[in-house]
MARBA-3410 file (N, C-alpha, C, O; in Angstrom, 1 decimal):
91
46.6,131.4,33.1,47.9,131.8,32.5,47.7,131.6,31.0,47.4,130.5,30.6 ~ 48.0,132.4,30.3,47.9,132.2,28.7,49.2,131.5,28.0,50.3,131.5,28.6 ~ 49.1,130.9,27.0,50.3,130.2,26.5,51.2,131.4,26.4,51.0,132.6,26.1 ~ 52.5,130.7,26.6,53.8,131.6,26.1,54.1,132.2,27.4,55.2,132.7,27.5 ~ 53.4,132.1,28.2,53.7,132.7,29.7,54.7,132.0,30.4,54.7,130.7,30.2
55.6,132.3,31.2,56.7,131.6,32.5,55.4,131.1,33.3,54.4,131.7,33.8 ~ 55.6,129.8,33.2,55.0,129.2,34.2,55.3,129.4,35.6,56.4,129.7,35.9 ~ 54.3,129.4,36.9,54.5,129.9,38.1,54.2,128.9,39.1,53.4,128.0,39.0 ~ 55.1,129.3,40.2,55.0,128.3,41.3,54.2,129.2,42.6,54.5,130.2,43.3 ~ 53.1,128.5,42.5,52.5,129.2,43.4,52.0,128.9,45.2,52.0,127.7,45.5
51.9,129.4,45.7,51.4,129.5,47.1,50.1,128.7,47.8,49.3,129.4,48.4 ~ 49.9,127.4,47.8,48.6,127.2,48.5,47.9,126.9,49.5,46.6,126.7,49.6 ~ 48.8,126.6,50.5,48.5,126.4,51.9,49.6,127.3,53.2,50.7,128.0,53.2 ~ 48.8,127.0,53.9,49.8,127.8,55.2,51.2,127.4,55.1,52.0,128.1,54.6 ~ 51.3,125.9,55.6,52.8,125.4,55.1,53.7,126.3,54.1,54.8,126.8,54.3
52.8,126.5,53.0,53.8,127.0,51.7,54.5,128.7,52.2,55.6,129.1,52.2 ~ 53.0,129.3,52.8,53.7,130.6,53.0,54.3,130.7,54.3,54.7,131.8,54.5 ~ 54.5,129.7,55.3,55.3,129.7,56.2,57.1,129.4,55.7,58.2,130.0,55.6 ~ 56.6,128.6,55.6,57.9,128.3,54.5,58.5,129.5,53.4,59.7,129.9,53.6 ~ 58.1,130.0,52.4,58.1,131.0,51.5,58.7,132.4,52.5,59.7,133.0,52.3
57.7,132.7,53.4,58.8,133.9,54.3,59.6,133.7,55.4,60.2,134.5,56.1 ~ 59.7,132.2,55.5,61.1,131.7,56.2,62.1,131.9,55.3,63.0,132.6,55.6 ~ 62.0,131.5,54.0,63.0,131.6,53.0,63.7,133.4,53.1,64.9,133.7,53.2 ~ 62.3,134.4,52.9,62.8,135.0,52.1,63.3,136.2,53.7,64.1,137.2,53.5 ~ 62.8,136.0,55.0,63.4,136.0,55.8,65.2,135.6,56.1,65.9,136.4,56.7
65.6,134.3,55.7,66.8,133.7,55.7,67.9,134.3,55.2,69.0,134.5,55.6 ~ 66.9,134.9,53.5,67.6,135.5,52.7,67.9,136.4,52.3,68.6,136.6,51.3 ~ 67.4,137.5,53.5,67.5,138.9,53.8,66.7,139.5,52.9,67.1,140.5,52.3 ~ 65.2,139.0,52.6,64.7,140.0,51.7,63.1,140.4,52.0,62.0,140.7,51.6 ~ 63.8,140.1,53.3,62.2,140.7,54.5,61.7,142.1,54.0,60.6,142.4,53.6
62.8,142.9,54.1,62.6,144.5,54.5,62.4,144.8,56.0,61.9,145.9,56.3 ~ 62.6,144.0,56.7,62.9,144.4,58.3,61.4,144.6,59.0,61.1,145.1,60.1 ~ 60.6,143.9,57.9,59.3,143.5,59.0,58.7,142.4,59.7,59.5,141.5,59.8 ~ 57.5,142.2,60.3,57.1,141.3,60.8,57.1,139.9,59.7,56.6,139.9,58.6 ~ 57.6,138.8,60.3,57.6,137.7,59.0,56.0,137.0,59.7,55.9,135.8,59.4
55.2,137.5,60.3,54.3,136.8,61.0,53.5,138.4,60.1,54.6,137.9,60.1 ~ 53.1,139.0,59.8,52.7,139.8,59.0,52.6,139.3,57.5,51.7,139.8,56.7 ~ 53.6,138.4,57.1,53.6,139.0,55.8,52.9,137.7,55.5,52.1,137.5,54.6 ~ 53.5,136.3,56.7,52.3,135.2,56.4,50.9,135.5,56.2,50.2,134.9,55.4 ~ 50.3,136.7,57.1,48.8,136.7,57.3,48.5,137.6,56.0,47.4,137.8,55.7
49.5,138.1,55.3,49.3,139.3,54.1,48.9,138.2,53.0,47.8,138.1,52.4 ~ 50.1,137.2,52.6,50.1,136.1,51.6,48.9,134.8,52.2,48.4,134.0,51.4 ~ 48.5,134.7,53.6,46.9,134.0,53.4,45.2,134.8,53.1,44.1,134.4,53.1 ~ 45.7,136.0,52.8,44.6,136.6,52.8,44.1,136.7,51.3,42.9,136.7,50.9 ~ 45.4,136.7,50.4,45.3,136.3,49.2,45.2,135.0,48.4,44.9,134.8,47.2
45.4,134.3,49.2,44.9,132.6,49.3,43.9,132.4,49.4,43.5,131.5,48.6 ~ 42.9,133.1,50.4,41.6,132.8,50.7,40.9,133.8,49.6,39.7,133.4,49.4 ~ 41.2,134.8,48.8,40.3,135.5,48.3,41.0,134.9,47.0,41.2,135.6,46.0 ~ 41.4,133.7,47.1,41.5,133.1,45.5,42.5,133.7,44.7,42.6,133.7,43.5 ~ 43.1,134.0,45.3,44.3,135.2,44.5,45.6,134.4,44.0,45.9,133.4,44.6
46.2,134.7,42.8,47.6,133.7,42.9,48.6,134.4,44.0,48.5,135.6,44.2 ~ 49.3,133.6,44.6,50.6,134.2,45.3,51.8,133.0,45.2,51.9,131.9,45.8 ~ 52.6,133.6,44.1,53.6,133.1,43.8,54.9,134.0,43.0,55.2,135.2,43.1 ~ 55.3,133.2,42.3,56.7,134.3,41.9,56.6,132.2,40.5,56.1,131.0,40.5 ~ 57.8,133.6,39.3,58.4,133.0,38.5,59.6,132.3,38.1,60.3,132.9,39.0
60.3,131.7,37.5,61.9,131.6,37.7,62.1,132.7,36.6,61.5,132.9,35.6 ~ 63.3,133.6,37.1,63.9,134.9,36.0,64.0,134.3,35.1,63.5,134.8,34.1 ~ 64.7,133.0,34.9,65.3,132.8,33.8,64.4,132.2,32.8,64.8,131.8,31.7 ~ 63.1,132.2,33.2,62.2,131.3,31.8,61.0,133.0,31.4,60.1,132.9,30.7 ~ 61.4,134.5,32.2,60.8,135.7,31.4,61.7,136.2,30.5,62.7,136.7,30.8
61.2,136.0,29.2,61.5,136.7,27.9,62.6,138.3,28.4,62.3,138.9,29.4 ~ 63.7,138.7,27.5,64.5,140.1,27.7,63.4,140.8,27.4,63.6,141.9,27.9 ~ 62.3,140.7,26.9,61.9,142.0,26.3,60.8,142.5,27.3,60.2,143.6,27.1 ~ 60.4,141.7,28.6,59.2,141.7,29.2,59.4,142.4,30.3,60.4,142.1,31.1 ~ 58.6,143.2,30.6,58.5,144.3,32.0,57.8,143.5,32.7,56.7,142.8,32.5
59.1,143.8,34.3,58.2,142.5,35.8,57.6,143.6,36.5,57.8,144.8,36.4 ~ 57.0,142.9,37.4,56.6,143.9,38.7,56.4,142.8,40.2,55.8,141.8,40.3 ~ 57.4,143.6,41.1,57.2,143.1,42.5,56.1,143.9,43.1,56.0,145.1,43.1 ~ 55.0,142.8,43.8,53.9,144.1,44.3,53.9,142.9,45.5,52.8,142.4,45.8 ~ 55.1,142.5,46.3,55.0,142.4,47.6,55.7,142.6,48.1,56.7,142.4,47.5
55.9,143.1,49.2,56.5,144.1,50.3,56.6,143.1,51.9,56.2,143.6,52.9 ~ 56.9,142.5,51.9,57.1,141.3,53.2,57.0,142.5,54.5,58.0,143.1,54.8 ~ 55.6,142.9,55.2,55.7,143.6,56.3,56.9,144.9,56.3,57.2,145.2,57.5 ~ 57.3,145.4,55.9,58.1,146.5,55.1,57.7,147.2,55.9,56.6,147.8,55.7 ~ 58.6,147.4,57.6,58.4,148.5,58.4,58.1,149.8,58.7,57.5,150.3,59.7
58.9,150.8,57.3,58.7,151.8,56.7,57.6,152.1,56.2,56.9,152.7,57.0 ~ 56.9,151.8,55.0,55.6,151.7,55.3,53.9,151.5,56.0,52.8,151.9,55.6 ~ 54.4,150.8,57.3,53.8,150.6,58.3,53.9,151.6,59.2,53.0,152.1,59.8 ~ 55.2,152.1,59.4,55.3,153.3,60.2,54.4,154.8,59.3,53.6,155.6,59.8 ~ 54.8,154.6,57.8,54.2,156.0,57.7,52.5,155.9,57.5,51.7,156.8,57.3
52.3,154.4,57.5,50.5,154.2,57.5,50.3,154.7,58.8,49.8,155.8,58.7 ~ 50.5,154.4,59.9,50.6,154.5,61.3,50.4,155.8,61.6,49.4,156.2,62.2 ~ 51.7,156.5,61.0,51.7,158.2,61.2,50.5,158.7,60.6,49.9,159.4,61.5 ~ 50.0,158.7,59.9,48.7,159.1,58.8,47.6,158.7,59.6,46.5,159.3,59.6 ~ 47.8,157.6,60.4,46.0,157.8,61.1,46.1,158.3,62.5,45.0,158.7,63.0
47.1,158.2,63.2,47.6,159.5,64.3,46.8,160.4,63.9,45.6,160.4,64.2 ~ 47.5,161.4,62.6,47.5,162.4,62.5,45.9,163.1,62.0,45.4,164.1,62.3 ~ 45.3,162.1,61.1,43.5,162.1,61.4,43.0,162.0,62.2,42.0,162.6,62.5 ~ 43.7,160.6,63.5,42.7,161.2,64.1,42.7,162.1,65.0,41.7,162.3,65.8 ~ 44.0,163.0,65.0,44.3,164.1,65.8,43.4,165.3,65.5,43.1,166.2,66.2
43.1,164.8,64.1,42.5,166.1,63.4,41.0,166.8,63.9,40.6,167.9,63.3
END
């Protein structure tokens, strides 16, 4: 993390991400998928050294563009990966 950056609270054991999609399970911000999916999504990025965490809003700068690039098992998605390899291997 370079100076001037929002400091991050990050993810580093099972515990954490059990915990972390119970939360966000609780808090209705699943997207209606497997919360036993999204554990095995956020340990795989654990093991391959990855950060998995989140910031507090309130310590990123107005001027700074965020990006969410997690999707908690996001059923829609899953359905149309699903449909797409049906349909190959129909082909």
């Amino acid at each position: 993390m370079r100076s001037g950056e929002p400091s991050a609270t990050c993810l580093q054991t099972e515990q954490d991400c059990l915990d972390f999609v119970r939360g966000c399970t609780s808090l209705a911000t699943g997207a209606g998928g497997s919360p036993e999916r999204g554990v095995q999504m956020l340990l795989q990025q654990i093991e391959l050294g990855r950060p998995a965490g989140w910031v507090d809003p309130a310590s990123i700068p107005g001027d700074v563009y965020t990006v969410s690039v997690f999707g908690m098992g996001d059923r829609s998605a899953r359905t149309a990966t699903l449909r797409l390899r049906h349909r190959r291997r129909a082909e």
